[in-house]
N, C-alpha and C positions, 0 to 999 in steps of 0.2 A: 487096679492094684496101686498102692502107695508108694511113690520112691522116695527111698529114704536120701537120697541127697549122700549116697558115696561117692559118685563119682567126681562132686567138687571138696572131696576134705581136702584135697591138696592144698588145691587154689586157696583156700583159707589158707593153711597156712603159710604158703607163700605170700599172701596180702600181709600177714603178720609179720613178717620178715622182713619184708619191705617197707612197712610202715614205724619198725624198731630202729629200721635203719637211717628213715629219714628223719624221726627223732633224736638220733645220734647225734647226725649232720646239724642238725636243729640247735641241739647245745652246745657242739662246737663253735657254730657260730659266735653263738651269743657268749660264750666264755670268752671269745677275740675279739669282739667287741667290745665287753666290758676291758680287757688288757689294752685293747689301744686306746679307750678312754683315761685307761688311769695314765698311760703313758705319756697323751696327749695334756693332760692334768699337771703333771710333772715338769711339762718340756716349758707350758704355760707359768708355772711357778718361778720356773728358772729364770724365763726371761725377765717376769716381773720384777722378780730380786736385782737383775743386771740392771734394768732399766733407771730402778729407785737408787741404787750405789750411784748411779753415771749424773745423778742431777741436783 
């Protein structure tokens, strides 16, 4: 006889959930990465500006 493959719907869908979640994590990431770059971008501008006034 054929089994239909009920007893793992779950585990799907918990793989999906898991895997949504570590997609989350994923763009968080990369959204604070992109913000410390620009921040890091900024901090670099600033100095550059002090440096060019001081000489």
């Amino acid at each position: 006889m054929a089994e239909l493959g009920i007893d793992h719907a779950g585990n799907g869908l918990g793989e999906a959930r898991h895997q949504a979640r570590q997609a989350g994590y994923v763009h968080h990431v990369h959204v604070m990465l992109v913000a410390a770059s620009i921040a890091a971008a900024g901090i670099l501008a600033v100095a550059a500006t002090m440096m060019t006034t001081l000489f």
